[in-house]
N, CA, C and O atoms as CSV, one atom per row, in Angstrom:
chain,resi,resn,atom,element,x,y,z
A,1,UNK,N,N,38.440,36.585,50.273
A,1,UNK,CA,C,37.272,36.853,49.459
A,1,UNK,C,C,37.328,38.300,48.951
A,1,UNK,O,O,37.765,39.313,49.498
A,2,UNK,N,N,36.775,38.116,47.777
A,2,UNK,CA,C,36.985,39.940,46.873
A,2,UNK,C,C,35.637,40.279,47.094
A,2,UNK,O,O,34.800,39.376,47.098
A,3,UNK,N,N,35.267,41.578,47.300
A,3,UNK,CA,C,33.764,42.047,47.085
A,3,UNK,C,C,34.478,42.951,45.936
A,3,UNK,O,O,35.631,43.383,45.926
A,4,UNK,N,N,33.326,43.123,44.858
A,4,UNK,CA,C,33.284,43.626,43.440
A,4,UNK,C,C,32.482,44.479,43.683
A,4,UNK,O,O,31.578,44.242,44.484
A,5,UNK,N,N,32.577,45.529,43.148
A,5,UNK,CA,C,31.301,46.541,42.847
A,5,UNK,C,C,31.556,47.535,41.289
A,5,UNK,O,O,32.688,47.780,40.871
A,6,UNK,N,N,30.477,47.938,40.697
A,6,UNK,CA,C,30.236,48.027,39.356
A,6,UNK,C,C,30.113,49.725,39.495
A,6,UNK,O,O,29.199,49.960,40.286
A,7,UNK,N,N,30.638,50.797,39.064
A,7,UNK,CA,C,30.378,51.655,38.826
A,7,UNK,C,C,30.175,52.283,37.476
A,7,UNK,O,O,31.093,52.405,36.665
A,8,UNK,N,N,28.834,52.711,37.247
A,8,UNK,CA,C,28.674,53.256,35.799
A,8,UNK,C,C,28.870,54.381,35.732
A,8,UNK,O,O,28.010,55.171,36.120
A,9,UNK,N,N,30.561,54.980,35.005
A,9,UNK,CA,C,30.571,56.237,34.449
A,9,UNK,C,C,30.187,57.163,33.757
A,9,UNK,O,O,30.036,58.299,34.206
A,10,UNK,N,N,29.958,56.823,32.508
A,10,UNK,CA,C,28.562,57.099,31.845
A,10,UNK,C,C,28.036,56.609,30.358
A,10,UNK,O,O,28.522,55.560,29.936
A,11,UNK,N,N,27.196,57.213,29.642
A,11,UNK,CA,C,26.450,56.297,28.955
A,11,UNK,C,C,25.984,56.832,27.499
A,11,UNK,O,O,24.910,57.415,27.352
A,12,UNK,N,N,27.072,56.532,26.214
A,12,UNK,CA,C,26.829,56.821,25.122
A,12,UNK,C,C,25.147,56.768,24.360
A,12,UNK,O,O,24.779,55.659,23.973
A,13,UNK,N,N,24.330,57.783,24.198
A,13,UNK,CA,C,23.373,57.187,23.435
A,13,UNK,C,C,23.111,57.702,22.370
A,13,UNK,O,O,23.516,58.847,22.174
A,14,UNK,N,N,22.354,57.016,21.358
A,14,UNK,CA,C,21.774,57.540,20.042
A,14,UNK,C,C,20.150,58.619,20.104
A,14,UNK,O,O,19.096,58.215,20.593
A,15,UNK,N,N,20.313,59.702,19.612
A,15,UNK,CA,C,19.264,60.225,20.357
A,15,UNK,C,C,17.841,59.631,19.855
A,15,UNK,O,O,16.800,59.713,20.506
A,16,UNK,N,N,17.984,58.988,18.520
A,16,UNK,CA,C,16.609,58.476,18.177
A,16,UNK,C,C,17.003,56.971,17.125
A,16,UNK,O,O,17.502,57.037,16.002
A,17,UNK,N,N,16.726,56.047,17.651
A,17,UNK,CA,C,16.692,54.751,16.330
A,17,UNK,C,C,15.835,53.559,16.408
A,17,UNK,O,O,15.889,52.683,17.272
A,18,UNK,N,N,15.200,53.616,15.607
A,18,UNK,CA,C,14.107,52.802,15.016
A,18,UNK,C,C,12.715,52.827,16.056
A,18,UNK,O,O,12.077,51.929,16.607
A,19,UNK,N,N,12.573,54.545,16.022
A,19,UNK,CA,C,11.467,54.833,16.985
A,19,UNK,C,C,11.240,55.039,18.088
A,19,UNK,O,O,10.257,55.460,18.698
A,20,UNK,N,N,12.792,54.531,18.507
A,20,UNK,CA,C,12.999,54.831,20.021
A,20,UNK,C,C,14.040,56.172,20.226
A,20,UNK,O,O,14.750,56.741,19.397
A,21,UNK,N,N,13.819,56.448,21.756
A,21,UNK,CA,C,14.798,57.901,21.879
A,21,UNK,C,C,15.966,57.435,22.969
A,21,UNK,O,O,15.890,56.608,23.877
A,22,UNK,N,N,16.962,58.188,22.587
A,22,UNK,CA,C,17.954,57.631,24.134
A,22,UNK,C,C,18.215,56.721,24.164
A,22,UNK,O,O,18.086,56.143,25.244
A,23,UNK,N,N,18.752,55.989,23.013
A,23,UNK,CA,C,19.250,54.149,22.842
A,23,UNK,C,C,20.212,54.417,23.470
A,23,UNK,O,O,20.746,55.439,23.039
A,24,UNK,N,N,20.725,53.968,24.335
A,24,UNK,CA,C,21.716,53.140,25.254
A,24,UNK,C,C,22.931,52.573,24.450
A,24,UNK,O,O,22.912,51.342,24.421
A,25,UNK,N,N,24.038,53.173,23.755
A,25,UNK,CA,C,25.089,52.699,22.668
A,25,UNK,C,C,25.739,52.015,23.423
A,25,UNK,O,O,25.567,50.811,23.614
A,26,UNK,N,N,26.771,52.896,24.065
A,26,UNK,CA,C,27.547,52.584,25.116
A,26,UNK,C,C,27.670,52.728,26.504
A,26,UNK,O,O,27.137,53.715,27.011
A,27,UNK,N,N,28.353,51.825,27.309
A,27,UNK,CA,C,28.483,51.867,28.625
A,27,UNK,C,C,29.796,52.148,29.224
A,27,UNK,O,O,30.446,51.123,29.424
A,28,UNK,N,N,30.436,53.372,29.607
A,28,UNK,CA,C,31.636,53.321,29.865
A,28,UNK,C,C,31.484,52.707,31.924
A,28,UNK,O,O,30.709,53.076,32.807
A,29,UNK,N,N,32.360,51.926,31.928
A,29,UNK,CA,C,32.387,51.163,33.437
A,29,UNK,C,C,33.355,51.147,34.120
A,29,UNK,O,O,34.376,51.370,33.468
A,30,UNK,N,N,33.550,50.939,35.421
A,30,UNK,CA,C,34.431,50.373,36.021
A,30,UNK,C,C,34.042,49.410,36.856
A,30,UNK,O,O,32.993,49.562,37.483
A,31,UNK,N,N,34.670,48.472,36.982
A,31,UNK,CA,C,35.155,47.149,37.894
A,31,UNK,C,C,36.055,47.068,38.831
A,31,UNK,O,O,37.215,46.864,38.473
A,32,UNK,N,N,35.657,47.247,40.692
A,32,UNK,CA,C,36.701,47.645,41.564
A,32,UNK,C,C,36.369,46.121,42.450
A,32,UNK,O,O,35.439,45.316,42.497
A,33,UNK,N,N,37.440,46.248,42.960
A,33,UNK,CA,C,37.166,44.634,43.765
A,33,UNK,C,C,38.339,44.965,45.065
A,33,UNK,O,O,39.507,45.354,45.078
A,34,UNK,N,N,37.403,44.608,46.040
A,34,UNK,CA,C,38.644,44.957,47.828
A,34,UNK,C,C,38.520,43.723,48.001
A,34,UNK,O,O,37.510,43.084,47.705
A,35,UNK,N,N,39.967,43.078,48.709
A,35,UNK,CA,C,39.482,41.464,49.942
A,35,UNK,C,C,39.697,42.154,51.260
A,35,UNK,O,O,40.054,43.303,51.520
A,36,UNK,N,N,39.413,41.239,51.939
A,36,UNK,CA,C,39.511,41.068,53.902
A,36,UNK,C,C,40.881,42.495,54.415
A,36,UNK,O,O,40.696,43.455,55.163
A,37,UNK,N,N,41.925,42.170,53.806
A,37,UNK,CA,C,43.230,43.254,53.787
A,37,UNK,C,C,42.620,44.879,53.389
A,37,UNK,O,O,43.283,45.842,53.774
A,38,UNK,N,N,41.440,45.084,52.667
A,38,UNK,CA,C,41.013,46.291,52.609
A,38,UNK,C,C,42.100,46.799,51.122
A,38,UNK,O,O,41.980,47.967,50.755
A,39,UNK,N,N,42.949,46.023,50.471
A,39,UNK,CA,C,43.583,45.797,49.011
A,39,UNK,C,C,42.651,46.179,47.999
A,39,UNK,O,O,41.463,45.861,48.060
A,40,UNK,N,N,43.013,46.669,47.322
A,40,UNK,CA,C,41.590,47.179,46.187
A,40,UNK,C,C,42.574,46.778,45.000
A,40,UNK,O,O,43.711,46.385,45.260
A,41,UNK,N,N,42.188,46.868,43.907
A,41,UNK,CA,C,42.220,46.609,42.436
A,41,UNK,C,C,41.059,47.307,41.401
A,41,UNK,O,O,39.907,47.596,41.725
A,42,UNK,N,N,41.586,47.466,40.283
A,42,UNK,CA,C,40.222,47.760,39.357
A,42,UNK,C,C,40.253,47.467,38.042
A,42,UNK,O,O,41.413,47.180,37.748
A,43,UNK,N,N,39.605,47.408,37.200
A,43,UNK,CA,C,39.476,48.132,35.936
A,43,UNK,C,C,38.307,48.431,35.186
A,43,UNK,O,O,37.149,48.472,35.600
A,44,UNK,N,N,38.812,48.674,33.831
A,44,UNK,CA,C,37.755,49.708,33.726
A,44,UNK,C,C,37.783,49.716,31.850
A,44,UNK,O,O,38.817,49.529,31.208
A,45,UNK,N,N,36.627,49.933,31.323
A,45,UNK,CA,C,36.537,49.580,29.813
A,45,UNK,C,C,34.894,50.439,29.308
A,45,UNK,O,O,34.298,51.207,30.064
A,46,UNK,N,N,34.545,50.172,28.273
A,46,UNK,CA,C,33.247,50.741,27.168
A,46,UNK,C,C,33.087,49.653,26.672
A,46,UNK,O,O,33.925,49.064,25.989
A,47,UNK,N,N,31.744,49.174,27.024
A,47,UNK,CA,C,30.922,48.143,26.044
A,47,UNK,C,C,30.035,48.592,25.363
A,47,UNK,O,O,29.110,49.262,25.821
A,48,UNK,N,N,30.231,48.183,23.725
A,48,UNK,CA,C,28.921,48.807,22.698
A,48,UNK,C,C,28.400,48.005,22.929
A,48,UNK,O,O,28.786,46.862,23.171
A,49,UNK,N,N,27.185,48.526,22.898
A,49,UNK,CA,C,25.868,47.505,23.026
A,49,UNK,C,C,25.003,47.038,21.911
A,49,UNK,O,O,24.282,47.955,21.516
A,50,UNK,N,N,24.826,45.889,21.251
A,50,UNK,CA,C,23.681,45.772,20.358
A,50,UNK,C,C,22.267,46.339,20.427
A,50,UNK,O,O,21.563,46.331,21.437
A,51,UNK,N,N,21.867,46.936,18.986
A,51,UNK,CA,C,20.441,47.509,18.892
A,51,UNK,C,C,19.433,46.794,20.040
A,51,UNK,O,O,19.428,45.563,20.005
A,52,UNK,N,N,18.659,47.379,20.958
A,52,UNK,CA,C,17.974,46.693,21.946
A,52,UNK,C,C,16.368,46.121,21.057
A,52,UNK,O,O,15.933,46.396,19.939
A,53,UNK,N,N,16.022,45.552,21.775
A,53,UNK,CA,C,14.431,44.925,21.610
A,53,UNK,C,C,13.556,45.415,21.724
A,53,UNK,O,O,12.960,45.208,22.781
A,54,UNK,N,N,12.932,46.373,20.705
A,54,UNK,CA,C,11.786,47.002,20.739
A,54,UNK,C,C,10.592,46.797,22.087
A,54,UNK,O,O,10.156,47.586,22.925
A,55,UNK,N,N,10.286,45.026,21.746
A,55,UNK,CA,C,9.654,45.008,23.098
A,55,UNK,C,C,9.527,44.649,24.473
A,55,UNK,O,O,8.607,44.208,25.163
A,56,UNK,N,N,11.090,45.066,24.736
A,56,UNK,CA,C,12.026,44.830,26.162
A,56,UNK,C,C,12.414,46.036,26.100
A,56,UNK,O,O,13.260,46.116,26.991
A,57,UNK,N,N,12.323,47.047,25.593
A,57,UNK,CA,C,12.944,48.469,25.839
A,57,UNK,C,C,12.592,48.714,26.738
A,57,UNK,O,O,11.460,48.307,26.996
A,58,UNK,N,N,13.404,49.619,27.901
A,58,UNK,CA,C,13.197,50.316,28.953
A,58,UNK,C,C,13.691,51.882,28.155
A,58,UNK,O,O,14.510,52.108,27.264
A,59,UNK,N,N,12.957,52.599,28.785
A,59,UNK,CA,C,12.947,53.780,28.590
A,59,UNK,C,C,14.248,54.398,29.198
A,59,UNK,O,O,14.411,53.797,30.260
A,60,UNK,N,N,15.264,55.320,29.033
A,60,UNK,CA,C,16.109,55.891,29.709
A,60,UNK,C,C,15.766,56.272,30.969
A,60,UNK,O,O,16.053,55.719,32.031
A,61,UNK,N,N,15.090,57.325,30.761
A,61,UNK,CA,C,14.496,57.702,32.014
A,61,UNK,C,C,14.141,57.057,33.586
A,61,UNK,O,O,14.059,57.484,34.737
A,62,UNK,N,N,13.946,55.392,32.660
A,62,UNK,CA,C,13.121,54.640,33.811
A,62,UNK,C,C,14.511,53.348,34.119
A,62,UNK,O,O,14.355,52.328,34.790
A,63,UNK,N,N,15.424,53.643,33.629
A,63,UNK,CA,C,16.691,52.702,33.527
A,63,UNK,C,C,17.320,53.011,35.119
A,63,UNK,O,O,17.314,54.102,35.688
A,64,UNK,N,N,17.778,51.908,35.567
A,64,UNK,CA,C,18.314,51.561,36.947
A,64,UNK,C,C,19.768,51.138,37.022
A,64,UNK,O,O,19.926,50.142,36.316
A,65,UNK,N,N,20.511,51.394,37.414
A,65,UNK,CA,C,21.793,50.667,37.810
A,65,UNK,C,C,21.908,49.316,37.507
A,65,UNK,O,O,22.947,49.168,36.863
A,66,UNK,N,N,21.279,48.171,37.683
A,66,UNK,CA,C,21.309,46.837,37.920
A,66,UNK,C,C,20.802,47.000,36.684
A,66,UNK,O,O,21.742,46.582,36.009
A,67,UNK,N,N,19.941,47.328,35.898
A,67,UNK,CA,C,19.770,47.323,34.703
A,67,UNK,C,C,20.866,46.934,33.605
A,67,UNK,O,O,21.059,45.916,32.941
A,68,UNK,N,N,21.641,48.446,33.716
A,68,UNK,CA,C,22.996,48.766,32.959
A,68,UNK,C,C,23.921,47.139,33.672
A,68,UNK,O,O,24.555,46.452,32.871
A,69,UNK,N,N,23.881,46.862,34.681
A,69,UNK,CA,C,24.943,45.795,35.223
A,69,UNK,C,C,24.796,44.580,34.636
A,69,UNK,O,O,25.603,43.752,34.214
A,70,UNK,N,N,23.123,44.652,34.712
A,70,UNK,CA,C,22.926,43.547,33.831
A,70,UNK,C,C,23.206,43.226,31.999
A,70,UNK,O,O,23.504,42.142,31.499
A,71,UNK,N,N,23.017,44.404,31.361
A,71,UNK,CA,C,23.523,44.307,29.886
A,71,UNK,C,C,24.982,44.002,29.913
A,71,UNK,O,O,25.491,43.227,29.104
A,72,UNK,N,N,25.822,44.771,31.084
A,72,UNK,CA,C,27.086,44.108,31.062
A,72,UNK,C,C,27.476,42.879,31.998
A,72,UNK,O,O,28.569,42.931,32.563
A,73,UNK,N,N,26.786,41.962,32.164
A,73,UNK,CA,C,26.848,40.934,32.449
A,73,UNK,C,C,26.658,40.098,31.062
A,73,UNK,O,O,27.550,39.423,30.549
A,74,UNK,N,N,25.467,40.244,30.596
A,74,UNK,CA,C,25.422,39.517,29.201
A,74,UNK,C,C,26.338,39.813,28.517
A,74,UNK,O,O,26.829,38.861,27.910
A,75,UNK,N,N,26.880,40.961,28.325
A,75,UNK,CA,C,27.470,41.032,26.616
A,75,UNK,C,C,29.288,40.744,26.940
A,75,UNK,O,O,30.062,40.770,25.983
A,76,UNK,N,N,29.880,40.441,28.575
A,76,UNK,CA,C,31.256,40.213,28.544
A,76,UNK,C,C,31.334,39.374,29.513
A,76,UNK,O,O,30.427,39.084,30.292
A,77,UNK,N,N,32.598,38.889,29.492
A,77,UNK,CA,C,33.108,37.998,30.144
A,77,UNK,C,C,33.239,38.212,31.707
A,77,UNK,O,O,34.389,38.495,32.045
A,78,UNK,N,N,32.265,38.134,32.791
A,78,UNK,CA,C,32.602,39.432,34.043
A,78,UNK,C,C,33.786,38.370,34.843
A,78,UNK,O,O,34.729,38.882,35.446
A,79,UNK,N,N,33.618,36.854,34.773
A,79,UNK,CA,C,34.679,36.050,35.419
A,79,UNK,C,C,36.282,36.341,35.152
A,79,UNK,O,O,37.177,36.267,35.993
A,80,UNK,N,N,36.401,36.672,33.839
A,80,UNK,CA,C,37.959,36.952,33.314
A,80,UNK,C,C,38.025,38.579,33.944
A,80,UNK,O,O,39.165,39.030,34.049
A,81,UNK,N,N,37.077,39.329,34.297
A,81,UNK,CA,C,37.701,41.010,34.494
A,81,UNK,C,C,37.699,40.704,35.872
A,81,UNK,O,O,38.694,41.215,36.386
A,82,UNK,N,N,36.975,40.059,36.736
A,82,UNK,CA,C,37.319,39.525,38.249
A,82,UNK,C,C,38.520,39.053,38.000
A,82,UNK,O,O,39.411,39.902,38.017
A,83,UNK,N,N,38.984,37.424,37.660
A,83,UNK,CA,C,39.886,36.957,37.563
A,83,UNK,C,C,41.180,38.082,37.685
A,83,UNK,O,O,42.023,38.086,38.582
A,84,UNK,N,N,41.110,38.876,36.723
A,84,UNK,CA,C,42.258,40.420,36.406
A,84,UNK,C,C,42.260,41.032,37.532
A,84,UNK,O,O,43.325,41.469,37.969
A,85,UNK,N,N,41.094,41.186,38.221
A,85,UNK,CA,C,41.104,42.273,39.682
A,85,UNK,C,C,42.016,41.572,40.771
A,85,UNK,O,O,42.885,42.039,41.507
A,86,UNK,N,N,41.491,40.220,40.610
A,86,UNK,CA,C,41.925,39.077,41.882
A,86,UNK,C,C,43.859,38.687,41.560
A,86,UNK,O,O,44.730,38.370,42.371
A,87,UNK,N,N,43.913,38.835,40.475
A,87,UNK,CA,C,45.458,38.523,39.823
A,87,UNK,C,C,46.462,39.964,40.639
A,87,UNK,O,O,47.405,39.898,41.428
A,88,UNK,N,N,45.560,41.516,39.859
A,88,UNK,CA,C,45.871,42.201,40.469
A,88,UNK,C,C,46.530,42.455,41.996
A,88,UNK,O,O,47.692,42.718,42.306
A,89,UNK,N,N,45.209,42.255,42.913
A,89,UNK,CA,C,45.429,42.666,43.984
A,89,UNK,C,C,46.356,40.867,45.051
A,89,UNK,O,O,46.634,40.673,46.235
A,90,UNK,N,N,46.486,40.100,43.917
A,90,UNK,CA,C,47.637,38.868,44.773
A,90,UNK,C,C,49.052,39.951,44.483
A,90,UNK,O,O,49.793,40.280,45.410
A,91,UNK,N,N,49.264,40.423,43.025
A,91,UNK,CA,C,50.460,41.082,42.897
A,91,UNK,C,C,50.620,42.138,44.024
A,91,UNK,O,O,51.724,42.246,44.558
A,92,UNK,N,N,49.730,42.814,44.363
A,92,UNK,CA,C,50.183,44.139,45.473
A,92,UNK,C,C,50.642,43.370,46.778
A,92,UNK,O,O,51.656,43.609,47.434
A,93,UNK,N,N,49.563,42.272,47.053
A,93,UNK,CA,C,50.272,41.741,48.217
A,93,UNK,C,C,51.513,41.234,48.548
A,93,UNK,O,O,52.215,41.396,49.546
A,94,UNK,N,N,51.723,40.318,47.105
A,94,UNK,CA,C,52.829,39.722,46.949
A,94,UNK,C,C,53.468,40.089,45.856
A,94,UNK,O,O,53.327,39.294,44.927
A,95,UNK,N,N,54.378,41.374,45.552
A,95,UNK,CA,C,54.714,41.532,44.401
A,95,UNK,C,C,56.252,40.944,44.158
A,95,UNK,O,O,57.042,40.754,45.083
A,96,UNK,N,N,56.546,40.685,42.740
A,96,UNK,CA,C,57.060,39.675,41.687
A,96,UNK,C,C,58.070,40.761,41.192
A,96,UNK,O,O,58.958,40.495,40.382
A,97,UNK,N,N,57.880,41.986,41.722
A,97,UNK,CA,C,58.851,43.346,41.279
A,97,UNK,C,C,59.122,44.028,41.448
A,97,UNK,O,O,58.448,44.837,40.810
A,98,UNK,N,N,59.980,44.609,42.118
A,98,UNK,CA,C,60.058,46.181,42.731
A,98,UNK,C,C,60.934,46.938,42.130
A,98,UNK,O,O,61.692,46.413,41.314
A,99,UNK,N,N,61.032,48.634,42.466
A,99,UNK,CA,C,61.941,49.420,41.984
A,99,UNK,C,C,62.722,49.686,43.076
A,99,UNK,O,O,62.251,49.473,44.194
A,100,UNK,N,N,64.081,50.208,42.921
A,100,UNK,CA,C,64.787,49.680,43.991
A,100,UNK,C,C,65.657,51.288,43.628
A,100,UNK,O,O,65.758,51.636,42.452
A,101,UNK,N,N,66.170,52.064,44.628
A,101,UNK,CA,C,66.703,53.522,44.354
A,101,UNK,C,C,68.216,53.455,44.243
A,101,UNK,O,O,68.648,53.378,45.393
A,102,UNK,N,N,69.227,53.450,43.351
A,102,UNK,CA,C,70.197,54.005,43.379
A,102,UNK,C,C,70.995,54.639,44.265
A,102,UNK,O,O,70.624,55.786,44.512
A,103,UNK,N,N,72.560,54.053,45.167
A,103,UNK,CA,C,73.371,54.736,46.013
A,103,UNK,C,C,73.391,56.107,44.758
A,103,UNK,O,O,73.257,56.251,43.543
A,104,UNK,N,N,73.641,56.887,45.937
A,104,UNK,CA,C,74.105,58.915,45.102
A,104,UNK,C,C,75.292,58.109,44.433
A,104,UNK,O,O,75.318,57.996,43.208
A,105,UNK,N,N,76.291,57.539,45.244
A,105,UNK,CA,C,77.850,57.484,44.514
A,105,UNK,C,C,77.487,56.669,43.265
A,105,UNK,O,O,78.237,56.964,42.334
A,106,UNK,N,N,76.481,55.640,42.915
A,106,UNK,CA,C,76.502,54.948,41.859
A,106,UNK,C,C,75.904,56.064,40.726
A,106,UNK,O,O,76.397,56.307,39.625
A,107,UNK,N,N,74.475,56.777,41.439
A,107,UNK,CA,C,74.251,58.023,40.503
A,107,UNK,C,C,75.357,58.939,39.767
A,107,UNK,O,O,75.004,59.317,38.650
A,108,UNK,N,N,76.350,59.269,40.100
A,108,UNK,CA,C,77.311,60.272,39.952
A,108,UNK,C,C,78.239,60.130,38.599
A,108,UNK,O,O,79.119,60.958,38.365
């Protein structure tokens, strides 16, 4: 089992549009995911956000974590960036490739 957790790096805004202050543009994020092995994986992206709803606006100020998690739940795919974490961290366990060092005499 992966536990996921959402960290918000930080947060593009417009300082004033259509009456409101501190629109919320972008979300720069990351996506980290550990299993049982203590194996981690991540990644990490910027979602623009569509103009918000005048009368669903939250104020910046009064904006929460789970908030922000939640706009990026709606606006992307969060199963395919898991899926990527979980793909990830099978490759570390079981990797498909290694680099392998050169005898000196073959170096020479």
């Amino acid at each position: 089992m992966i536990n996921f957790k959402w960290t918000i790096i930080g947060l593009d805004c417009e300082v004033s549009k259509n009456g409101l202050t501190n629109v919320v543009k972008t979300v720069h994020w990351n996506l980290s995911g550990v299993n049982e092995n203590n194996i981690s994986a991540e990644v990490y992206g910027a979602e623009i956000l569509d103009d918000p709803n005048i009368e669903n606006f939250k104020d910046f100020d009064n904006l929460e974590k789970q908030d922000i998690i939640d706009w990026l739940n709606a606006n992307m795919d969060v199963a395919v960036l898991e899926e990527n974490i979980a793909q990830q961290i099978i490759l570390i366990e079981n990797p498909t490739m290694v680099t392998l060092q050169l005898k000196n005499e073959i170096i020479s």
